[in-house]
C-alpha positions as CSV (number, residue, x, y, z in Angstrom):
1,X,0.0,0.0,0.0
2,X,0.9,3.2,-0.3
3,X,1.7,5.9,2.3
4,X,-1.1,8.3,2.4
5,X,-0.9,12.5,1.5
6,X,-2.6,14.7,4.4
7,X,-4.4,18.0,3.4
8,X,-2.8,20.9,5.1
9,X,-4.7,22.3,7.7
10,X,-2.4,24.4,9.6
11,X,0.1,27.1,8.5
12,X,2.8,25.3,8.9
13,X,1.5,22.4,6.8
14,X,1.0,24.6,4.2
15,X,4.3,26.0,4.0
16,X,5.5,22.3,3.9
17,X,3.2,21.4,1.2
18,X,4.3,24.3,-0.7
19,X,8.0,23.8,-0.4
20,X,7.4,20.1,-1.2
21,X,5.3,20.8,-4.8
22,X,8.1,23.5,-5.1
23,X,10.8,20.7,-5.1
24,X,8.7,18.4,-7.5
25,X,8.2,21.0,-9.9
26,X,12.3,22.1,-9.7
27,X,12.8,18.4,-10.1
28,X,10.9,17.8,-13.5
29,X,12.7,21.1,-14.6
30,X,16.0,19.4,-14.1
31,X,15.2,16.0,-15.8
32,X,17.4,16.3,-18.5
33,X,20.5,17.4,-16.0
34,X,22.5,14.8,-14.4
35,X,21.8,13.5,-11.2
36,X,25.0,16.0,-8.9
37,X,23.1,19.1,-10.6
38,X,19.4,17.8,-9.3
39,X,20.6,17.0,-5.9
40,X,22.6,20.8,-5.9
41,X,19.9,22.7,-6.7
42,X,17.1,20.8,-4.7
43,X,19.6,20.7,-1.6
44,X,20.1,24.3,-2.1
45,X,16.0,25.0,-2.2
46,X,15.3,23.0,0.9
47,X,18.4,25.2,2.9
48,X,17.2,28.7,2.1
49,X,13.3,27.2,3.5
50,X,15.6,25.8,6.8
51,X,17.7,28.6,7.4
52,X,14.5,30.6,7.7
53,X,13.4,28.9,10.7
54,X,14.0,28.8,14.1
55,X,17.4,26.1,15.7
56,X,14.7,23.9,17.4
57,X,11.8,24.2,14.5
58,X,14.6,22.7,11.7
59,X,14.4,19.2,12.4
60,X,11.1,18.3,12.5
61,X,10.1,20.3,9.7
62,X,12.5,18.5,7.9
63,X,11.1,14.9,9.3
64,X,7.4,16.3,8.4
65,X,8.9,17.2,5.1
66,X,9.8,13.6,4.3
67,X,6.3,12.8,4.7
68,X,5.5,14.6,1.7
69,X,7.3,12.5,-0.4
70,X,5.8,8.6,0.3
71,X,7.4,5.8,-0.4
72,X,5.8,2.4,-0.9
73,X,5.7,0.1,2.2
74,X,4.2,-3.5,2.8
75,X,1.2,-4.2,4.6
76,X,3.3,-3.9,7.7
77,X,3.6,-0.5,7.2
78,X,7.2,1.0,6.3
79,X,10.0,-0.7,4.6
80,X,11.1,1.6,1.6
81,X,10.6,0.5,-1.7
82,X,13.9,-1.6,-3.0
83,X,13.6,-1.4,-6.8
84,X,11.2,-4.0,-7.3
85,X,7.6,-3.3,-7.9
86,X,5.0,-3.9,-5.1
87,X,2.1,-6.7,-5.1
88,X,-1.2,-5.2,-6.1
89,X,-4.2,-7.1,-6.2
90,X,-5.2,-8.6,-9.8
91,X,-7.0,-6.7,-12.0
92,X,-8.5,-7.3,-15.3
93,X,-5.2,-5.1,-17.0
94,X,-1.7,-5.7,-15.4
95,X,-0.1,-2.9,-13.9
96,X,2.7,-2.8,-16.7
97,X,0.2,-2.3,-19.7
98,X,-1.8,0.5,-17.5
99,X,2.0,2.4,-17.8
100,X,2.1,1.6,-21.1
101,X,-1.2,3.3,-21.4
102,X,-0.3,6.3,-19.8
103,X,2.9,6.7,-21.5
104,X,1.4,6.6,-24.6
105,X,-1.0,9.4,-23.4
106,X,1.5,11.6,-22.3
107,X,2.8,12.1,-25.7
108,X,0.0,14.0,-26.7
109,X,0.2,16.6,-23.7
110,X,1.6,19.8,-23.3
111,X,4.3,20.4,-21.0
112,X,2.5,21.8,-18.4
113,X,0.1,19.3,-18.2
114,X,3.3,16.4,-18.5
115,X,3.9,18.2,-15.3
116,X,0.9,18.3,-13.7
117,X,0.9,14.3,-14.1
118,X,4.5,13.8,-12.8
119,X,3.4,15.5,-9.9
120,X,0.6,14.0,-8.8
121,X,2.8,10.0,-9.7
122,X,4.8,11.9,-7.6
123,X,2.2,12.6,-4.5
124,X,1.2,9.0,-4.8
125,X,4.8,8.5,-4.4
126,X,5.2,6.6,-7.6
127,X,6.8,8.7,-9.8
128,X,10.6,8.0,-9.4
129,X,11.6,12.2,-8.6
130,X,10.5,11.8,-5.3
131,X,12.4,9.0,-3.8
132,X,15.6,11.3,-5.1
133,X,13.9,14.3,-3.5
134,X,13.6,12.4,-0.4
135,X,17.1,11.1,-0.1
136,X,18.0,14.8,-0.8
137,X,15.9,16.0,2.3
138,X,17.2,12.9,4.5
139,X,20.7,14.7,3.1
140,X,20.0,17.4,5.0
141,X,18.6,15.9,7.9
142,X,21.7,14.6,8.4
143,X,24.1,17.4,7.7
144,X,21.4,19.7,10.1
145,X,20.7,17.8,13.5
146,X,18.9,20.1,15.4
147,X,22.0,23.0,15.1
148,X,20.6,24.8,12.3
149,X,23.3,23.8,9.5
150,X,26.1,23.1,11.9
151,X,28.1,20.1,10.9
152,X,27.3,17.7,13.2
153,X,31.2,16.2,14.3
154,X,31.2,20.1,14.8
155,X,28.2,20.5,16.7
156,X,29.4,17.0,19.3
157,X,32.7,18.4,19.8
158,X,31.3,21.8,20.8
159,X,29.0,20.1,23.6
160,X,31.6,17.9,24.6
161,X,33.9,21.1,25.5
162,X,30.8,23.2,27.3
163,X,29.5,20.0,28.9
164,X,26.3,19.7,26.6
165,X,24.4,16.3,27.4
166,X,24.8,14.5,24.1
167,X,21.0,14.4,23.3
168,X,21.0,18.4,24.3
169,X,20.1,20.8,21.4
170,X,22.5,23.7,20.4
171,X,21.3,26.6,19.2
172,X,22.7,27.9,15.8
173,X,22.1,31.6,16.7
174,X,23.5,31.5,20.1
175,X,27.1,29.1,18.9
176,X,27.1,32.7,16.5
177,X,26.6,35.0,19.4
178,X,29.3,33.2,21.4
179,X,31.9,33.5,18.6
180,X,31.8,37.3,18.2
181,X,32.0,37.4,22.5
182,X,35.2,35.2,22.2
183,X,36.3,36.9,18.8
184,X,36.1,40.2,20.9
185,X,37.6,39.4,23.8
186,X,40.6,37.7,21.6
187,X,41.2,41.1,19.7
188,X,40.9,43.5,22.2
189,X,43.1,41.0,24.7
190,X,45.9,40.6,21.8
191,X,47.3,43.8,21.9
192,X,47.2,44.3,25.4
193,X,49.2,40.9,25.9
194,X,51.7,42.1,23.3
195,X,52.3,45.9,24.2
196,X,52.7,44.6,27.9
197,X,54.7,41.6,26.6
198,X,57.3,44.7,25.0
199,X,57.5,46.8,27.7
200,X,58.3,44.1,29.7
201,X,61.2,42.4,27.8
202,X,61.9,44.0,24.8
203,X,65.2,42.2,24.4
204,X,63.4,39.0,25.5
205,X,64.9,36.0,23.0
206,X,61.4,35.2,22.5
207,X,59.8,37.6,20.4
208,X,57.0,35.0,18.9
209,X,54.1,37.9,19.2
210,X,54.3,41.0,16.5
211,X,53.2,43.5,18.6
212,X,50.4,45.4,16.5
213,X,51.5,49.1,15.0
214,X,50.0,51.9,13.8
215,X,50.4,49.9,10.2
216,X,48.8,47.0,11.4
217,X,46.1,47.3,14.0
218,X,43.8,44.7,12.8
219,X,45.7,42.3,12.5
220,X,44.6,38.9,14.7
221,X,41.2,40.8,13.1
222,X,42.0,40.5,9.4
223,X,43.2,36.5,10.4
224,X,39.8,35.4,11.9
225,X,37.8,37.2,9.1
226,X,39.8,35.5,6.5
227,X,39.1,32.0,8.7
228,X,35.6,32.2,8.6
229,X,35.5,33.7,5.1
230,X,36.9,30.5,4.1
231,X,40.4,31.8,2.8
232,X,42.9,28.8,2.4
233,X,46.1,30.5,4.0
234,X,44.1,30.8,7.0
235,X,43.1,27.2,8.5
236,X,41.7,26.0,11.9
237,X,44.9,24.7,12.5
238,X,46.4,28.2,12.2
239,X,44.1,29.6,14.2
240,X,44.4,27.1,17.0
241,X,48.6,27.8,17.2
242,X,47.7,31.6,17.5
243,X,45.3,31.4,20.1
244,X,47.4,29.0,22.1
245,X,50.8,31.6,21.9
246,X,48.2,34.2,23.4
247,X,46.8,32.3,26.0
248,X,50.4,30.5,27.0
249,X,51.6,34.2,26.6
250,X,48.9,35.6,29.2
251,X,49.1,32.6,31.7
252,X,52.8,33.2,31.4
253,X,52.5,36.7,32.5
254,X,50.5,36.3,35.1
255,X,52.3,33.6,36.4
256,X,55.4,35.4,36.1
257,X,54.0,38.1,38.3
258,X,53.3,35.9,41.0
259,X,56.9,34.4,41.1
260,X,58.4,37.7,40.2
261,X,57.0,38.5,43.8
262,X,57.6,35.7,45.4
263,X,61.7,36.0,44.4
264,X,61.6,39.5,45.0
265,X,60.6,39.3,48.4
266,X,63.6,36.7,48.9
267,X,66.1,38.9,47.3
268,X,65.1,42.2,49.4
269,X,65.2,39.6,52.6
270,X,68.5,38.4,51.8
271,X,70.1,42.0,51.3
272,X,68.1,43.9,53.4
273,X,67.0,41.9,56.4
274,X,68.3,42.6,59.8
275,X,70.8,39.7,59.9
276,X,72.0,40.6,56.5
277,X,72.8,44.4,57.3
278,X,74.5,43.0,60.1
279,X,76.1,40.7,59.2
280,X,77.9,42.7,56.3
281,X,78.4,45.9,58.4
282,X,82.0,46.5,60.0
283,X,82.0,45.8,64.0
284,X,81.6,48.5,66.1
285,X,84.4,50.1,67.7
286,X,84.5,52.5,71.0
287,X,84.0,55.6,69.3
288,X,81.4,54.3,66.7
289,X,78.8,52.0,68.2
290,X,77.6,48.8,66.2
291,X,74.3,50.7,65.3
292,X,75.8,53.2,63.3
293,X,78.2,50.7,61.5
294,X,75.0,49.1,60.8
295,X,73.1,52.1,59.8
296,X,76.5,52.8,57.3
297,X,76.1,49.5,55.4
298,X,72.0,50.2,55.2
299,X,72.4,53.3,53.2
300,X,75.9,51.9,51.3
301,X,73.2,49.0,50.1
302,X,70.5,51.3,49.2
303,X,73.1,53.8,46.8
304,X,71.3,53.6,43.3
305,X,68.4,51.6,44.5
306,X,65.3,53.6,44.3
307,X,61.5,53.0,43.0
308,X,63.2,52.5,39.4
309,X,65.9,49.8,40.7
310,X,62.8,47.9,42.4
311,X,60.7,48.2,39.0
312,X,63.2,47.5,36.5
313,X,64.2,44.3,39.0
314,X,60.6,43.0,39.0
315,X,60.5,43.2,35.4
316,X,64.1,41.1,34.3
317,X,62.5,38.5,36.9
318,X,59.0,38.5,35.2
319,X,60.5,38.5,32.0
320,X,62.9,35.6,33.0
321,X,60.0,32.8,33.5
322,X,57.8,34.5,31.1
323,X,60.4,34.0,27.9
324,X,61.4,30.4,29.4
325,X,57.7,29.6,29.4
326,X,57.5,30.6,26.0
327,X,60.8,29.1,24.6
328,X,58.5,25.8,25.3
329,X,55.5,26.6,24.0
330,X,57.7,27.2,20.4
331,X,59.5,24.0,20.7
């Protein structure tokens, strides 16, 4: 038996019963192409109707949309058709010579009404254009699970990273939104790392960032946009090594700072504790007590070192683990 064609009663069953006579009319038009161009151009139809709708309305229009294109199935309901014809009770002509028949009609129609015909074989889901429209829509039932035209290998890898349940939905227009949040903070962060990077050590051995210039002030900018326009130079793979120098080159910094502090406090300690000054000053004699020999090698060890000294001190020991650090993220 065949599976039956419901009326449209709703609005959305009309849109789907539009889009579907739409795709067997496109169809016929592209008989005489070969079978690449028909699935192109039908693929590209059924998209632009998708694309239109809401992330979490996409997949079952699509499923409703294979319902408009029937296939035949057994009397236990289902199997699709496998090339061979199906049983059909006997009657007084054979199903073959009623073809015949009809093909011999045809002949003597216009084009339109040729059309007309294919399209209601094709309603009845005999007519051989809508099995190759429905493997076109199942196409895109595939390519489009529930993320609105995201590939899905894609689409798993992105909920595996945000801990997304794997049967969770994803919705297209928010994955968008989230890129330009992360695509802003990356180009306003870049320059900021870099600049601080060169003030820091700009002798460093480790120059892997181009700070940006004047000349060049979009440049991590210009790199993304040529990513997602699809330019060739520009892979995922070069994007990947990118981001990771800038994030090794910002958890570098701030764990430089951290140890910077650490070794400075040590340092000052060991030069300017009590034992230290002590221990360095001359002995006292009877006309210059100990406390002033003391007070003497103090102010001998401060000579020279003012706010500048300390600065310039935090920063060789910053730069120090910082252009280590990077040395390995290079190698």
């Amino acid at each position: 038996m065949l599976v039956p064609c419901m009326e449209p009663t709703t609005e959305r069953g009309k849109r789907l019963a539009a889009l579907a006579a739409q795709l067997r009319e496109l169809h016929a038009a592209l008989a005489d192409e070969n079978g690449e161009m028909r699935s192109e151009q039908l693929r590209d139809r059924v998209m632009r109707e998708v694309n239109h709708l809401p992330s979490h309305e996409r997949e079952g229009f699509l499923a409703e949309l294979l319902g408009h294109f029937p296939v035949w199935s057994d009397g236990g309901g289902g199997a699709e058709r496998n090339g061979t014809a199906p049983s059909v009770p006997a009657e007084p002509a054979t199903a073959s010579a009623l073809a015949d028949k009809l093909i011999a009609m045809c002949k003597t129609l216009s084009g339109a009404q040729r059309s007309e015909v294919v399209l209601k074989l094709a309603d009845a889901g005999l007519a051989a254009g809508g099995g190759e429209v429905r493997e076109v829509v199942k196409e895109v039932v595939r390519e489009v699970p529930g993320a609105g035209g995201l590939p899905a290998a894609a689409v798993n890898e992105l909920k595996k990273m945000l801990g997304v349940p794997p049967e969770g939905t994803v919705s297209a227009e928010r994955v968008v939104d989230l890129a330009m949040l992360l695509s802003e903070f990356t180009i306003k962060l870049e320059p900021w790392a870099c600049s601080y990077w060169k003030e820091i050590a700009p002798d460093a051995k480790t120059q892997i960032f181009r700070v940006l210039s004047k000349e060049r002030p979009n440049e991590r900018q210009g790199s993304l946009a040529k990513f997602v326009e699809g330019d060739g130079a520009v892979n995922k793979d070069t994007i990947a090594r990118d981001i990771l120098k800038l994030r090794s080159l910002v958890s570098l910094l701030l764990k430089g700072v951290l140890d910077a502090g650490k070794q400075f406090g040590k340092d000052h300690v060991a030069r300017f504790s009590v034992e230290a000054v002590q221990s360095a000053a001359e002995r006292g004699t009877f006309t210059e007590s100990q406390a002033a020999k003391n007070w003497k090698q103090y102010v001998k060890l401060m000579e020279g070192y003012d706010a500048a000294a300390m600065e310039k001190r935090l920063k060789q020991l910053i730069a120090k683990d910082v252009d280590n650090g990077l040395a390995q993220v290079i190698r």
